[in-house]
Structures are given as structure tokens and as C-alpha cells.
C-alpha positions, 0 to 999 in steps of 0.5 A: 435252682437260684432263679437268675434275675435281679428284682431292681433291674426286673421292676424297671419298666422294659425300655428302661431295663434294655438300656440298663442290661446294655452297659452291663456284663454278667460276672461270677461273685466268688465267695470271700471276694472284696468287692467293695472296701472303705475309702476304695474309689468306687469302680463299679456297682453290681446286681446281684443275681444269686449270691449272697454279700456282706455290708460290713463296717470297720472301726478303729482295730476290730474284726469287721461287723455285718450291718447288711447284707445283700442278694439278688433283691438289692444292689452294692454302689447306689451311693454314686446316685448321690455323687459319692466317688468312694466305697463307704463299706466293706462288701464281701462276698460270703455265698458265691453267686453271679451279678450284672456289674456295670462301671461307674461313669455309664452307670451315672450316665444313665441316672441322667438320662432315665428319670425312672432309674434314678426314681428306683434308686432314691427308693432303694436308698431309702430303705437302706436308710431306714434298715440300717438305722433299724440295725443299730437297734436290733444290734443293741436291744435284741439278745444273740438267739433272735439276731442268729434266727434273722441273720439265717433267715437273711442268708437263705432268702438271698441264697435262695437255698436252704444250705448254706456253707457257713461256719459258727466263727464266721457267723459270729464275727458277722453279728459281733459276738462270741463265738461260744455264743453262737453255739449256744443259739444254734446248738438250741435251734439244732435240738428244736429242728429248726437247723442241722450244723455239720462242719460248715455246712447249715442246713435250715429244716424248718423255716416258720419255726425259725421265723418265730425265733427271729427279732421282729427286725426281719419282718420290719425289712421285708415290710420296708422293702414292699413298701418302697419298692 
């Protein structure tokens, strides 16, 4: 069972979190929602709770890209903290989930008000500075099979479950690869018993392996996070 909290609302202190949670409304995520879209005016933010969403980019005709993805560990619309009116992203829902979701203005309100909110939020924007500059990287250097292993391994720590209702297309327009790719990665994760695919539905079996396929980015992530949060 997911647990149903968000680690940036539970590390603010107790007054600071009460008053947070006040402006808030805890709302269903459906898988495939848009919650956020390049250019939109930003509406809300959101603390995800359980769920998994993807931070996707656009550019000129392509498929949109994954260059993120949060769960309940983060949150989408921290840009407002630096008095950003508009979406700079596309954030799709791909694991259904619930959040707190609260509106722009009293979100901003709040910022003013508490120092120790508005600290939190400068750290949680530095390590999305710092991952998504490693993004960049790992989408250049690191071959498909260590990418695919990071992006599972991604997906079940905010899922918080080890099945997750994807397919290979779907998986493959994230990484902006083939989809013959794709296969080919996971097909050789399935023979190693590290995963089992059957019709959308991926059921990871052996998470250290898995681990020890994956690009050292997903260790820099975490290291990141614990390191600034």
C-alpha cells in the first residue's frame, strides 16, 4: 500500500506544515491527465502523495521527451517561487495517484509569509537544477539498456510498487528512443529475471539487479536529493 504523504510537506516543520495543508485540497491524479503544458498559465502546484508524473519537453514537431519525473518525493510548479507566471513544461500524469493541489496566488502568499517554506523551495530548485543538467548528459552518453534500468527504477520508487502499467511504446517515446530498442533492453532484462512484461503490465522482480544495470545517474539523483533536502 502507497504510503500517503509527501516527503517536502513532512519535512517542514509542524506550524509551517499546518499552514501549508490549510490552503490545500487533496485531489485525484488520473493516469494520462495534463496538469501542466508549455506556456499555459500556472494555475496551481501540486504535492504529489502517491502517483507517478512526467516532466516532458517539446520541441519544434517531435513526440514530447521525459526530462523528469516526479512522485511523492517532489512537486510540480516550484517555478512560481521564482515569480514565474507560466507552465515551462508539459507534466503528464503516467501512474494515477492523488496530491495536495493548491492555487497559485495563496501558494505565493505563503512563500512571503514563511521563511522556512521559501528555504525548502530554493533547495528543491536546486536539485532539480542540478538533475536536470545531469539529464542532458545521461541522454547522450549512457546506451538505452542502463537508461531503460534508471527509468524503472524511477518509476517504482514513486509508484511505490513494483508493477507498473506501462507499455514498451510508452517507455520508449519517454526516453526518445525506438521502440525496437526498447524491446531489445527489456527483452534481456526479462531473460536475466530482472523484469516480467506481459501486455502493459511490468513487473519488476529483482530490484538490485536492476540497479546494477542502471547508468550511475540514478545514484547521482538520489545522492543529490539527500544531500539538499
Amino acid at each position: 500500500m502507497p504510503r500517503l504523504n509527501n516527503r517536502i510537506v513532512t519535512s517542514l516543520p509542524r506550524a509551517a506544515r499546518t499552514n501549508l495543508l490549510a490552503l490545500a485540497e487533496l485531489v485525484d491524479m488520473e493516469s494520462g491527465e495534463i496538469l501542466s503544458e508549455t506556456g499555459r498559465a500556472t494555475r496551481h502546484v501540486y504535492f504529489p502523495v502517491c502517483g507517478v508524473c512526467s516532466l516532458m519537453t517539446v520541441i519544434d514537431d517531435h513526440p514530447a521527451m521525459e526530462i523528469g519525473m516526479i512522485g511523492h518525493e517532489g512537486m510540480l510548479g516550484g517555478h512560481v517561487a521564482l515569480a514565474s507566471r507560466h507552465d515551462p513544461i508539459v507534466a503528464q500524469v503516467h501512474g494515477g495517484g492523488r496530491a495536495y493541489r493548491i492555487a497559485v496566488r495563496p501558494f505565493r502568499d505563503e512563500l512571503a509569509r514563511s521563511p522556512v517554506l521559501h528555504k525548502l523551495m530554493a533547495h528543491y530548485l536546486g536539485v532539480l537544477l542540478m538533475q536536470r543538467a545531469r539529464v542532458a548528459g545521461c541522454m547522450h552518453y549512457h546506451a538505452i539498456g542502463p537508461r531503460l534500468a534508471r527509468w524503472l527504477l524511477m518509476s517504482q520508487d514513486r509508484a511505490q510498487s513494483d508493477h507498473l502499467p506501462v507499455t514498451q511504446e510508452f517507455i520508449s517515446t519517454m526516453l526518445g528512443v525506438r521502440r525496437v530498442s526498447v524491446t531489445q533492453a527489456a527483452s534481456r532484462f526479462q531473460r536475466d529475471g530482472l523484469i516480467e512484461y506481459h501486455r502493459g503490465e511490468l513487473t519488476i522482480l529483482d530490484r538490485n539487479g536492476l540497479e546494477g544495470q542502471s547508468c550511475s545517474c540514478y545514484t547521482f539523483d538520489l545522492q543529490v536529493y539527500a544531500a539538499h533536502m
